[in-house]
N, C-alpha and C positions, 0 to 999 in steps of 0.2 A: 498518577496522571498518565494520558494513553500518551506513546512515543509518537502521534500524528499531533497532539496537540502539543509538544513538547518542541517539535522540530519547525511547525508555522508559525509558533511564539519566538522562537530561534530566527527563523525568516524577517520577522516582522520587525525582531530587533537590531539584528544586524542594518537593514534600511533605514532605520529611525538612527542609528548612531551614525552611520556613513552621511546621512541628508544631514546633521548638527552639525557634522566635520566643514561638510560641502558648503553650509549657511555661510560660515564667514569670507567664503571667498563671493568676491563681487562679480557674478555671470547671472543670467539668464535663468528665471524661477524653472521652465522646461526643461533647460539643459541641466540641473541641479538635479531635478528628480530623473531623468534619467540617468546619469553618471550613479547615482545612488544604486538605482536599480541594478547599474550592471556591474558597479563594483561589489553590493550586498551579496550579489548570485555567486560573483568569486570567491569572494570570503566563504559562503558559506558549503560552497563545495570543499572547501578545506576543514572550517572550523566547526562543522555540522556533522561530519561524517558518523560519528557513532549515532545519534540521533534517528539520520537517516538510515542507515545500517540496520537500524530496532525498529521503525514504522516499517521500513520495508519485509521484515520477518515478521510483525505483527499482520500486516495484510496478508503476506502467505498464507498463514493461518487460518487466517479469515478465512480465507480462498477456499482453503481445502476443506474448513467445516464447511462450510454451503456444498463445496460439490459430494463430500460424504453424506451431508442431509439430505440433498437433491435424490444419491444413488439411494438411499435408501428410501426414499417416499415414491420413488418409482416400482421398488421391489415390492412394496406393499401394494402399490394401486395393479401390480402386476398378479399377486396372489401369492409370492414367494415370503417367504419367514425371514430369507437372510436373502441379499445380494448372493448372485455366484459368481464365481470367477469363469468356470467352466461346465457348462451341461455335462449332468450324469449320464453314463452309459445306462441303455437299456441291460434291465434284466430279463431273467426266464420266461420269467409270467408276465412283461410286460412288451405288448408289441412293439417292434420298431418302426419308425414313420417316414 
C-alpha cells in the first residue's frame, strides 16, 4: 500500500475516533466536528510522523523521476544521446563559435 494512502487512512482515522470520543459530550454537532478536526490534526502530527516521513520521500521520488524524465525528453527533442552537464570544448578540426 503507497505511504499517501497509508497516512489519509491515518488522517481519516484518527478524526472518526476523536468525533466518537467528542459524540458523548453534549455541545453543538459544528462545534463537535471542529474540535475533532483540530484535535485529529494534533494527534496526528505526533502519531503519524513515520507515515508522513515515508509519503513525503515517496513524493521526492516522484519528483525527481519526472524531472529526470522531463531532462531527458528534452535532450532527445534537442538532438543529444545523453543530457550533458557541460558543453564539450571545441577541437582541432572543429570550428569555434
Amino acid at each position: 500500500m503507497s505511504a499517501s494512502v497509508k497516512y489519509t487512512l491515518g488522517r481519516i482515522g484518527l478524526f472518526v475516533a476523536v468525533l466518537a470520543a467528542l459524540w458523548l459530550v453534549d455541545m453543538n454537532v459544528f462545534l463537535k466536528l471542529m474540535l475533532a478536526l483540530v484535535f485529529s490534526a494534533a494527534l496526528s502530527f505526533f502519531l503519524l510522523r513515520g507515515w508522513r516521513d515515508e509519503m513525503a520521500d515517496e513524493m521526492a521520488g516522484a519528483a525527481a523521476r519526472r524531472r529526470d524524465e522531463k531532462e531527458r525528453l528534452r535532450s532527445a527533442l534537442a538532438g543529444d544521446d545523453q543530457p550533458r552537464s557541460d558543453p564539450e570544448p571545441p577541437t582541432d578540426d572543429q570550428p569555434s563559435r
